[in-house]
C-alpha positions in Angstrom: 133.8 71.8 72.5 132.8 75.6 73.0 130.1 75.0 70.5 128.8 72.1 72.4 128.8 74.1 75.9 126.8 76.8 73.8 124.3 74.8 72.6 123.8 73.2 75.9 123.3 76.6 77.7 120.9 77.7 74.8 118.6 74.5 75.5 119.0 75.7 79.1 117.6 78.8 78.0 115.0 77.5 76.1 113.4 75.3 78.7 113.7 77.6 81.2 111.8 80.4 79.1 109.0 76.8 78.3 109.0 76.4 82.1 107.8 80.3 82.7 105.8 80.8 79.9 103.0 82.0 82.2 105.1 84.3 83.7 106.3 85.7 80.4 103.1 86.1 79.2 101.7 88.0 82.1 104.6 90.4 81.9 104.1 90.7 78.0 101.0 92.1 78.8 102.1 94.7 81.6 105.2 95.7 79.1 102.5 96.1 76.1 100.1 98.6 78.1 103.0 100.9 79.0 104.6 100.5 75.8 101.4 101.6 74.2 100.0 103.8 77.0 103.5 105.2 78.8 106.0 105.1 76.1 104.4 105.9 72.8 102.7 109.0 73.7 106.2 110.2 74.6 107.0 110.4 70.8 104.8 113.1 70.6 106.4 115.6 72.9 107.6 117.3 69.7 103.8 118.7 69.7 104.7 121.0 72.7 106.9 123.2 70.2 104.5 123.5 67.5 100.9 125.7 67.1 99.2 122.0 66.0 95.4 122.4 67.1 95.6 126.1 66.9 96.1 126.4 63.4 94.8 124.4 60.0 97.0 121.2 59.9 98.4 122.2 57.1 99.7 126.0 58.8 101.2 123.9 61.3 104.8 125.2 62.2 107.4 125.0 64.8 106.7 127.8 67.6 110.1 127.3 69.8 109.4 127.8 73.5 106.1 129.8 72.3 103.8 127.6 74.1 106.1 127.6 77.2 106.5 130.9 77.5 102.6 131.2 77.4 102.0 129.0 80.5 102.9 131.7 83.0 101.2 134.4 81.4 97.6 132.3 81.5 96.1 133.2 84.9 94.2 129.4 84.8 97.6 127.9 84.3 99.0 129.6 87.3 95.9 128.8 89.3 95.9 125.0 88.2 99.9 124.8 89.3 98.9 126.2 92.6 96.1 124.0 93.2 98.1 121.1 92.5 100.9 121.8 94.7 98.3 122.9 97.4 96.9 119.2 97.4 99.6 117.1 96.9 100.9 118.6 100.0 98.3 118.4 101.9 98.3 114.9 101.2 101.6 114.0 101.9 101.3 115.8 105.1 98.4 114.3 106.2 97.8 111.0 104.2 101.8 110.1 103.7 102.1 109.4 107.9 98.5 107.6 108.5 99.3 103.8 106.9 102.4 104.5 109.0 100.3 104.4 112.0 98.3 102.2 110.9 101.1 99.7 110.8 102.6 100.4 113.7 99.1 100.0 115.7 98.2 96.8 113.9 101.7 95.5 114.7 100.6 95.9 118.5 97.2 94.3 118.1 97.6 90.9 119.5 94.2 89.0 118.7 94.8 87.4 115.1 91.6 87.8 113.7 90.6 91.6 114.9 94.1 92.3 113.4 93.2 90.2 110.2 89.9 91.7 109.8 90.8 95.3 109.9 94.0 94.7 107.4 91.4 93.2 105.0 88.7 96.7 105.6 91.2 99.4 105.7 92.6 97.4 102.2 89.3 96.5 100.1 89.1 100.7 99.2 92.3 99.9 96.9 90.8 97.8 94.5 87.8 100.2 94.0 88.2 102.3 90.8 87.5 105.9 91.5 84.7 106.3 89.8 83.0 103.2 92.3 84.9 105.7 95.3 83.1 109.3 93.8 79.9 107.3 94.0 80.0 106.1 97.4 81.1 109.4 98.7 78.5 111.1 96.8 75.8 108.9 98.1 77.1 109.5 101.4 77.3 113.2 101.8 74.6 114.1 99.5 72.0 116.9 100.6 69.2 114.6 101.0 68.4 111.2 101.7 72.0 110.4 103.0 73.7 110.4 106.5 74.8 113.5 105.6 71.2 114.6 105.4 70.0 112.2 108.7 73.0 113.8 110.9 72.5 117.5 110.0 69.0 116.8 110.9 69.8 115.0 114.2 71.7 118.4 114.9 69.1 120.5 113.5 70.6 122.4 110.9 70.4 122.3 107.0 72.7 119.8 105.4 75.8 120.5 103.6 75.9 120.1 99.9 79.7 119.1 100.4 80.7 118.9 96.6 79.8 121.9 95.3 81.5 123.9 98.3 84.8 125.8 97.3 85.0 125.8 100.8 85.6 121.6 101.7 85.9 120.7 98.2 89.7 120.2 99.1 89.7 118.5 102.6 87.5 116.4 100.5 90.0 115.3 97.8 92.5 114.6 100.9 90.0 112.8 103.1 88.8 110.2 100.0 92.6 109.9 98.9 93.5 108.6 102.2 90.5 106.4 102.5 91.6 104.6 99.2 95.0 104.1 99.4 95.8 104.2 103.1 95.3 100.3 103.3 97.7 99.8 100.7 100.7 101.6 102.2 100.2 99.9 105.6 99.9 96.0 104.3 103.5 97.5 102.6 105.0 99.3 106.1 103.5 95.9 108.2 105.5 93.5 106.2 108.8 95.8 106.7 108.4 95.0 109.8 107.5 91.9 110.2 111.2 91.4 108.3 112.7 93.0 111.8 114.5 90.1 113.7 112.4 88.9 116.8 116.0 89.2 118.4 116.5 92.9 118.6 113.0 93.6 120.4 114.1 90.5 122.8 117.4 92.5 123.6 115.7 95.7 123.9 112.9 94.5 126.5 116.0 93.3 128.6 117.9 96.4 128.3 114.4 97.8 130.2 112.9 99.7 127.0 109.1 99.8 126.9 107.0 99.9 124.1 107.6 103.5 123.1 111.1 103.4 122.6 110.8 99.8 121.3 108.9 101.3 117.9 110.7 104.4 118.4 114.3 102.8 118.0 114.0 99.2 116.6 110.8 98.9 114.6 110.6 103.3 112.7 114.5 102.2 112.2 113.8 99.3 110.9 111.4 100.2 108.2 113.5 104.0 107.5 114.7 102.8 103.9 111.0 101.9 102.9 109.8 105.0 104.5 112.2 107.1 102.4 112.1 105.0 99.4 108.0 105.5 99.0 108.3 109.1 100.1 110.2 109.7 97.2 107.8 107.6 94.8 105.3 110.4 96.3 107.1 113.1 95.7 107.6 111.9 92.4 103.6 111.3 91.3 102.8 115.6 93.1 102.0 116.5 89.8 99.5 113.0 89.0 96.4 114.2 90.0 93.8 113.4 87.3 91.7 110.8 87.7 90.5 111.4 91.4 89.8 115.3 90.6 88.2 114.6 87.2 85.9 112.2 89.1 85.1 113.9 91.9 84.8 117.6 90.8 82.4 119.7 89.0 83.0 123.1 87.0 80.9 124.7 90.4 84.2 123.9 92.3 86.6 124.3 89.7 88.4 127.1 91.0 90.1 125.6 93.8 90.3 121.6 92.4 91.3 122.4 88.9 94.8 120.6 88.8 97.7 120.9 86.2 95.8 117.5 84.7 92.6 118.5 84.4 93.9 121.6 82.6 95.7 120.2 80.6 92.3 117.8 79.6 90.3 120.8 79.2 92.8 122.6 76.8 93.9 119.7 74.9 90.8 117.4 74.6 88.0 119.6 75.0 89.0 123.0 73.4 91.5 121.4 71.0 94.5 123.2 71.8 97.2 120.1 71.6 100.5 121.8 71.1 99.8 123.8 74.2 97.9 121.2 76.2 101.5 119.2 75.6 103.5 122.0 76.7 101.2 121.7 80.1 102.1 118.0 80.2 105.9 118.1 79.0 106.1 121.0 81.7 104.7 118.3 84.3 106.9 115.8 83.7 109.8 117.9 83.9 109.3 119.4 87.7 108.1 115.7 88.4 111.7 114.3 87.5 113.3 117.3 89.0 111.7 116.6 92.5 112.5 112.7 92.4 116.2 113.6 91.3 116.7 116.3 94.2 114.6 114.2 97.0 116.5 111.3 95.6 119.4 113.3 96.0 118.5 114.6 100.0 118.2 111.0 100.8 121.5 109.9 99.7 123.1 113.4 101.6 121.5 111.6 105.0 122.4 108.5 104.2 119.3 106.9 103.3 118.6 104.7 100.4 117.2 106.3 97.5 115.0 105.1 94.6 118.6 104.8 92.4 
C-alpha cells in the first residue's frame, strides 16, 4: 500500500514539474548566471592570502594576512574606502527618501492617466543599462552643443565641463543614481500601499484626520516593514559601486570617484596584482555582511521586520 501511495505522489511530482517546465527553465537560467558569475568566483577567495600576480606562478606562496595588512598602509586604498562610504551616503540620504515621495504623491494624484503616465517616465530610466545612462548625461551636460552649452549661454557665462570637475563629479554620481533607479523603488512603495485596507483611511476621515496625518499614520505605517526591509538591502550593496563610476568617470576625476570597485579593477585587472586586488574584494564583502547583520540586527531591537 505505502509503495502505491509513493508512487502516486511521485507521478504527482512529475507532472507537476511537466506542467512548469517554463518556469523551471527560466529559473535554471537565473540559478546558472549566479552559479557561474556569484558563486564560483567565491572559490577563489583563497587568492587574497597568497602573492599570486606579484610573483612568477611558480614562486607563488601563501602570504597570511600580508595583503590585508597592506590595505591600510596604501594611501589610494584609504582614499577609495572614503570615497565609497562618502557616496553611498549621500545617496541613501538623498536618493533612499525620493521614490518614497514619489509614492506617496502619486498615491494622491487622482486623474488615472497623469498618474499612469508619470509611473511609466519616472520607470523607463531602470531598464537603461548604464552605459545608455553615461551617454545621455554626457550629451546633456557637455561643454558645447548641449543644453548645458545653450543655458550657460542664455546666462552669459562659459559652460561647465561637468565631468571632468572634482568639484560636481560627486553630486553627479548621486543626481544620475536617483534618476535611474528612483522609478523602481516607488512602483515597489505604491503597491505597499495599495495593499493598505480602504477601511482604515474610511475610519480615519471620520475620526476628523486630514490628509497629513492620514499618510502620516495609516499609509508611512503601512508600508514601515518594506521601508526597513529595502533600507537594509541598501545598506547591504554601500560597498557595490562599480559599474555606474567605471562608466561615468575619467582618470581627470579619479581622486574623488575612485571607489573600493574600481580599485580593486585597476589593481587586479589592469596592473595585475590579483592576490591583493582579492584582498580589496574579500575585504568588501566582509563590512558589506557586517552592516546587513547589524542593521538587520537594529531593526529587529525596534521591532521591525528584518531581511532574516
Amino acid at each position: 500500500m505505502s509503495s502505491i501511495v509513493e508512487k502516486t505522489r511521485r507521478e504527482r511530482l512529475i507532472e507537476q514539474l511537466r506542467m512548469r517546465k517554463g518556469l523551471l527553465f527560466m529559473l535554471a537560467i537565473g540559478m546558472t548566471w549566479y552559479a557561474i558569475f556569484q558563486f564560483y568566483p567565491m572559490t577563489k577567495i583563497y587568492w587574497a592570502f597568497t602573492n599570486i600576480g606579484q610573483v612568477p606562478p611558480s614562486q607563488v606562496s601563501f602570504v597570511g594576512l600580508a595583503n590585508f595588512i597592506k590595505l591600510f598602509r596604501v594611501t589610494q586604498f584609504r582614499r577609495s574606502l572614503w570615497n565609497t562610504f562618502y557616496i553611498s551616503f549621500l545617496k541613501i540620504l538623498i536618493g533612499f527618501p525620493v521614490p518614497i515621495i514619489f509614492a506617496l504623491l502619486l498615491n494622491e494624484m487622482r486623474i488615472s492617466f497623469l498618474k499612469r503616465g508619470i509611473q511609466t517616465v519616472i520607470y523607463v530610466p531602470h531598464f537603461l543599462s548604464w552605459v545608455v545612462v553615461g551617454a545621455i548625461w554626457y550629451i546633456m551636460l557637455a561643454p558645447a552643443n548641449s543644453p548645458n552649452a545653450q543655458i550657460a549661454e542664455i546666462l552669459g557665462r562659459k559652460p561647465i565641463f561637468w565631468w571632468a570637475s572634482d568639484r560636481y563629479i560627486r553630486g553627479l554620481l548621486v543626481a544620475t543614481d536617483i534618476w535611474r533607479n528612483a522609478g523602481y523603488g516607488t512602483i515597489v512603495y505604491l503597491a505597499s500601499i495599495m495593499s493598505i485596507d480602504p477601511a482604515l483611511y474610511e475610519a480615519a476621515i471620520m475620526d476628523g484626520a486630514n490628509r497629513w496625518q492620514q499618510t502620516w499614520h495609516i499609509t508611512l505605517a503601512g508600508i514601515r516593514s518594506v521601508i526597513v526591509i529595502l533600507f537594509i538591502i541598501r545598506i547591504g550593496k554601500i560597498l557595490n559601486l562599480f559599474k555606474q563610476v567605471f562608466v561615468l568617470t575619467t582618470p581627470i576625476v579619479r581622486g574623488p570617484s575612485d571607489v573600493l570597485m574600481t580599485y580593486a579593477y585597476r589593481t587586479g585587472i589592469q596592473q595585475m596584482q590579483i592576490g591583493y586586488a582579492m584582498a580589496v574584494s574579500v575585504f568588501k564583502t566582509v563590512v558589506g555582511l557586517a552592516l546587513v547583520l547589524l542593521t538587520n540586527w537594529l531593526a529587529k531591537k525596534i521591532k521591525e521586520e528584518g531581511v532574516f
